[in-house]
N, CA, C and O atoms as CSV, one atom per row, in Angstrom:
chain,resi,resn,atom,element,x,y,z
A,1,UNK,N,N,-119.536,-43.942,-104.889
A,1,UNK,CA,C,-120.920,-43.544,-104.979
A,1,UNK,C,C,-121.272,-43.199,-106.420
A,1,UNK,O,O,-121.749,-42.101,-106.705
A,2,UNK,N,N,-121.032,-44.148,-107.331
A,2,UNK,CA,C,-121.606,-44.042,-108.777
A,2,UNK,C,C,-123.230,-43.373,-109.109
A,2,UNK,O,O,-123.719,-42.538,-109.869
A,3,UNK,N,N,-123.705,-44.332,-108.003
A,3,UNK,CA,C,-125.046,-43.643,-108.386
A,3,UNK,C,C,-125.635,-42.541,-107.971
A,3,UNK,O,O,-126.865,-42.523,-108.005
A,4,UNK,N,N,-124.816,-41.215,-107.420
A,4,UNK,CA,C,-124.970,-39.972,-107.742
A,4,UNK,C,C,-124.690,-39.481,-108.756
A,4,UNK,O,O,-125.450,-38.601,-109.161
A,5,UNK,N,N,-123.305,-39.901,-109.715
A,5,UNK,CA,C,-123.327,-39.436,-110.791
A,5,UNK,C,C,-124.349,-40.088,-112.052
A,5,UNK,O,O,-124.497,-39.489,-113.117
A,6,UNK,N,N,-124.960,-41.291,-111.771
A,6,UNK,CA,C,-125.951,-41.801,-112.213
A,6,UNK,C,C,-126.629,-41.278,-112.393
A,6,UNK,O,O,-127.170,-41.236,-113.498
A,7,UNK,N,N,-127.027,-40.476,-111.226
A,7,UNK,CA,C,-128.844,-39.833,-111.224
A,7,UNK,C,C,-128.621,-38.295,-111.410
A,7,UNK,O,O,-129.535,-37.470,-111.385
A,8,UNK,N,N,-127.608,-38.077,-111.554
A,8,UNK,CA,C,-127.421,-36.730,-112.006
A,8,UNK,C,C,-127.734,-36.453,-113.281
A,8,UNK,O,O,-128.305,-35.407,-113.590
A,9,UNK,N,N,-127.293,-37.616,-114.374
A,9,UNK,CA,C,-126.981,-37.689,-115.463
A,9,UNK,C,C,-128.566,-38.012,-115.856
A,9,UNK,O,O,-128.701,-37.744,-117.050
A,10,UNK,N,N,-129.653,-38.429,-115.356
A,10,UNK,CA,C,-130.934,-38.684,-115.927
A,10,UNK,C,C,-131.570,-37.637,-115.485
A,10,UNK,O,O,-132.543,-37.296,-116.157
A,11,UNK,N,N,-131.260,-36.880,-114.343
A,11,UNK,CA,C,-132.372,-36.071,-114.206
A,11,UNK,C,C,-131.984,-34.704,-114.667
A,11,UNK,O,O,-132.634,-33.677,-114.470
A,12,UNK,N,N,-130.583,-34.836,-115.453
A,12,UNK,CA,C,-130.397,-33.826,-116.770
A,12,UNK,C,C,-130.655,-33.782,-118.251
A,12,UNK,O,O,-130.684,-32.875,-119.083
A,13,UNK,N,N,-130.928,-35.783,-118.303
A,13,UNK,CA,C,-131.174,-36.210,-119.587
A,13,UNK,C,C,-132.704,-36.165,-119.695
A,13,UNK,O,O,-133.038,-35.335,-120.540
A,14,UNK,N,N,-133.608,-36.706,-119.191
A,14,UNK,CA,C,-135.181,-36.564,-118.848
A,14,UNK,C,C,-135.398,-34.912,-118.403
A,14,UNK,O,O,-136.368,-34.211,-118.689
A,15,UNK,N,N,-134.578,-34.649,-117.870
A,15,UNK,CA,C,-135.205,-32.899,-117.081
A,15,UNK,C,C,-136.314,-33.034,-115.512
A,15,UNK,O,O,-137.288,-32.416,-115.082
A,16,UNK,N,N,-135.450,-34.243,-115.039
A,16,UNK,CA,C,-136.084,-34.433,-113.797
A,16,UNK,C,C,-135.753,-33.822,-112.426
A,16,UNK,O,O,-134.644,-33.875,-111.893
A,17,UNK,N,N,-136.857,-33.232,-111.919
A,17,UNK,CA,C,-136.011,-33.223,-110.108
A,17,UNK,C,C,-135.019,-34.234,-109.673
A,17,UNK,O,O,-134.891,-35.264,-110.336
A,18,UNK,N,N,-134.145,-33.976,-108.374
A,18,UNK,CA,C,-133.228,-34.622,-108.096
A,18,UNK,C,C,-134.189,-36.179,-107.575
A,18,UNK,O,O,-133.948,-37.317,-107.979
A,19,UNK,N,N,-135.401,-35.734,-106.486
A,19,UNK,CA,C,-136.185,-36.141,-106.169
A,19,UNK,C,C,-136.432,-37.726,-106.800
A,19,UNK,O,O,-136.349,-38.877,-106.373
A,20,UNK,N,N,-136.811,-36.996,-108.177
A,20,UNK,CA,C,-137.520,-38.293,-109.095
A,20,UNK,C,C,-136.109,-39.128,-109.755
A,20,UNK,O,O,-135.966,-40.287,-110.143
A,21,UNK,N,N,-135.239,-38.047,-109.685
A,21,UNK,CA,C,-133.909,-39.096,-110.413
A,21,UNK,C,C,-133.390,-39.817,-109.815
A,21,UNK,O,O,-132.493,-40.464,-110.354
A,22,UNK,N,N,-133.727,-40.050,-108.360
A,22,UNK,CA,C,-133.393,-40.745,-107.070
A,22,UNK,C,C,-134.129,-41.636,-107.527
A,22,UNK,O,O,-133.580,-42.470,-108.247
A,23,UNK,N,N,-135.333,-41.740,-107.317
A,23,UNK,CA,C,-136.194,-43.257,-107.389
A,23,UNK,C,C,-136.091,-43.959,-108.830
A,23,UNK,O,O,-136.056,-45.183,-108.958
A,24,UNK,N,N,-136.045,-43.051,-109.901
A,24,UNK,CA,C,-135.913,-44.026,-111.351
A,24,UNK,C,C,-134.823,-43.982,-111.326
A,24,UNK,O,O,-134.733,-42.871,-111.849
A,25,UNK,N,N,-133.306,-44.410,-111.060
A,25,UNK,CA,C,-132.465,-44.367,-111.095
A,25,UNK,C,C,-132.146,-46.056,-109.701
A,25,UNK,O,O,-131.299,-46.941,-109.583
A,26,UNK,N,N,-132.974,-45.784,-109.226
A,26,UNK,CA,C,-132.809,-46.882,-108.164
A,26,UNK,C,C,-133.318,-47.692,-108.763
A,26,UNK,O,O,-132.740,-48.779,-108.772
A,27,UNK,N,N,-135.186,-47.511,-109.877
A,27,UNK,CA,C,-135.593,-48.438,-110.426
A,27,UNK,C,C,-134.931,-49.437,-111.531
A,27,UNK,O,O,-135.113,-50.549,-112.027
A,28,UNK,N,N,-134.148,-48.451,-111.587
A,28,UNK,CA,C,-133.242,-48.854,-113.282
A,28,UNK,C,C,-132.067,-50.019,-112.436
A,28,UNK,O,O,-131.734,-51.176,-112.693
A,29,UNK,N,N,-131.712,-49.127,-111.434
A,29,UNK,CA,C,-130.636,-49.565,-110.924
A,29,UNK,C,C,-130.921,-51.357,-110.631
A,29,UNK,O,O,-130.171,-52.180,-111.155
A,30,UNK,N,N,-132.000,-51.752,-109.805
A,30,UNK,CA,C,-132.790,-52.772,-109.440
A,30,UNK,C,C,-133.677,-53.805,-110.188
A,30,UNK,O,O,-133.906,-54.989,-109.937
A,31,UNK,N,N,-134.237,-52.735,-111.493
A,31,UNK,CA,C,-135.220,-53.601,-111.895
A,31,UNK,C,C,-136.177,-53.727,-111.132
A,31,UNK,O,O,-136.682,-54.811,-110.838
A,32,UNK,N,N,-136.682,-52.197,-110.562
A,32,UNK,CA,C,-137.805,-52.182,-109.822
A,32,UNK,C,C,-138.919,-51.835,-110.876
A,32,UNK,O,O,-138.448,-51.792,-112.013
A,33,UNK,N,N,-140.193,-51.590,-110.814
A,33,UNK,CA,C,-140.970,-50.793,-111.096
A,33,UNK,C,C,-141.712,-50.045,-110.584
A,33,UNK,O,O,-142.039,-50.589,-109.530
A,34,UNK,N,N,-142.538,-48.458,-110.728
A,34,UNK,CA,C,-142.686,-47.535,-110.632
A,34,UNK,C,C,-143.931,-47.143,-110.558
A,34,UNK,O,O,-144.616,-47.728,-111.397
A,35,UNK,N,N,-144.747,-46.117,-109.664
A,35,UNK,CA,C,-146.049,-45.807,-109.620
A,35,UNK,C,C,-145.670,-44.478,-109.837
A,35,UNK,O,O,-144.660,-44.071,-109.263
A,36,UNK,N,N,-146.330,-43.706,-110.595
A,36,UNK,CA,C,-146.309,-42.339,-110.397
A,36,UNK,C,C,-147.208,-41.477,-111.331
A,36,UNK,O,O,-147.187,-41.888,-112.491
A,37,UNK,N,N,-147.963,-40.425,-111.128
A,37,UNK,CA,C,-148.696,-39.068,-111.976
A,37,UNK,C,C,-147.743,-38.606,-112.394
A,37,UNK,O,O,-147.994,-38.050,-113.463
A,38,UNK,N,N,-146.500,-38.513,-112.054
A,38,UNK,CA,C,-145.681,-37.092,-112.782
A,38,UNK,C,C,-145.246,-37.865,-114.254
A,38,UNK,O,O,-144.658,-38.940,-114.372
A,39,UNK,N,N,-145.781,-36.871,-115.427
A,39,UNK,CA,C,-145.542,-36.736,-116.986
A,39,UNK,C,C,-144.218,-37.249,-117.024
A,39,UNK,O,O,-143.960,-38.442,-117.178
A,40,UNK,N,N,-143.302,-36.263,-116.870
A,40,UNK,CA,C,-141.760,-36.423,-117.085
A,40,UNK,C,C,-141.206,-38.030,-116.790
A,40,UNK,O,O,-140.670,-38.870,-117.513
A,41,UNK,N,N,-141.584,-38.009,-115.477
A,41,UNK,CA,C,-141.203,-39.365,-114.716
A,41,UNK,C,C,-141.148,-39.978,-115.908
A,41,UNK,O,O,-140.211,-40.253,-116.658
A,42,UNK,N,N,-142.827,-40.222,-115.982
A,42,UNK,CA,C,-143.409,-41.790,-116.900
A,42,UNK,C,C,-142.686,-41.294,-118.337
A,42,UNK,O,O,-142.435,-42.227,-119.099
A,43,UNK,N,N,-142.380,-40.180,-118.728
A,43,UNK,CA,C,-142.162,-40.218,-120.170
A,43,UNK,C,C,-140.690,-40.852,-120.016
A,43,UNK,O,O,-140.238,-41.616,-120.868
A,44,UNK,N,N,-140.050,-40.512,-118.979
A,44,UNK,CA,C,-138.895,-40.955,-118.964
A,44,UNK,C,C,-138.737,-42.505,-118.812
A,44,UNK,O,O,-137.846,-43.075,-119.442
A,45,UNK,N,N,-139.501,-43.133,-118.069
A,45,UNK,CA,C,-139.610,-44.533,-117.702
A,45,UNK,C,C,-140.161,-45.562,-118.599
A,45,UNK,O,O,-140.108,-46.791,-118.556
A,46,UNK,N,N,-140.765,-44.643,-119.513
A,46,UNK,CA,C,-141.441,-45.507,-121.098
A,46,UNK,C,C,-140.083,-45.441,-121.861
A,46,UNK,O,O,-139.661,-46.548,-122.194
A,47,UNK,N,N,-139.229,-44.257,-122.245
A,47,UNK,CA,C,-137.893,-44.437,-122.832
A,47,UNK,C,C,-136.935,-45.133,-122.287
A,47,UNK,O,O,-136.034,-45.511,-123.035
A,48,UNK,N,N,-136.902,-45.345,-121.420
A,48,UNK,CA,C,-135.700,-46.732,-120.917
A,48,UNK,C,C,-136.282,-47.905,-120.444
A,48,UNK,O,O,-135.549,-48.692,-119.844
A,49,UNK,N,N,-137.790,-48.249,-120.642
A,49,UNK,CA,C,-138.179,-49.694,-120.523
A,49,UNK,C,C,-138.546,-49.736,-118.934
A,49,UNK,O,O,-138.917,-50.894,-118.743
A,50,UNK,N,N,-138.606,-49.139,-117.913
A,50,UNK,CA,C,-138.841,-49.010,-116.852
A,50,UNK,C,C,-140.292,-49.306,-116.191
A,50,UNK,O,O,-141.134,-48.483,-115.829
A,51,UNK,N,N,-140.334,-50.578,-116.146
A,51,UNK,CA,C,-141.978,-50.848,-116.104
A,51,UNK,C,C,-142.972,-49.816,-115.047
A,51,UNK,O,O,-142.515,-49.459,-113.961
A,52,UNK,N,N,-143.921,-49.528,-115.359
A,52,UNK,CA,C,-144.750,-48.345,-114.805
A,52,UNK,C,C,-145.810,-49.653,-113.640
A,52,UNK,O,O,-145.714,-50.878,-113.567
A,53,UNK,N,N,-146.721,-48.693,-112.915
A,53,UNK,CA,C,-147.473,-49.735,-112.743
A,53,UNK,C,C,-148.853,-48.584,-112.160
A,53,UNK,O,O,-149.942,-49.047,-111.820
């Protein structure tokens, strides 16, 4: 289960809920992209290329 220690590691590096480090962490993981209001999220998702929408 890598990608708990995955999303641990962003939502300590960004300063995200576990919540949000779950879904950008899946996005990253996938090459999904992302809807969201929350600041942090998107600031985080503009620094690793994480297309917004």
């Amino acid at each position: 289960m890598r990608f708990v220690g995955d999303t641990l590691q962003l939502a300590r590096r960004f300063k995200l809920s576990a919540y949000d480090a779950c879904y950008f962490e899946l996005a990253l993981r996938e090459g999904m992209t992302l809807a969201t209001l929350d600041n942090d999220l998107r600031s985080a998702m503009l620094q690793t290329g994480v297309a917004l929408t």
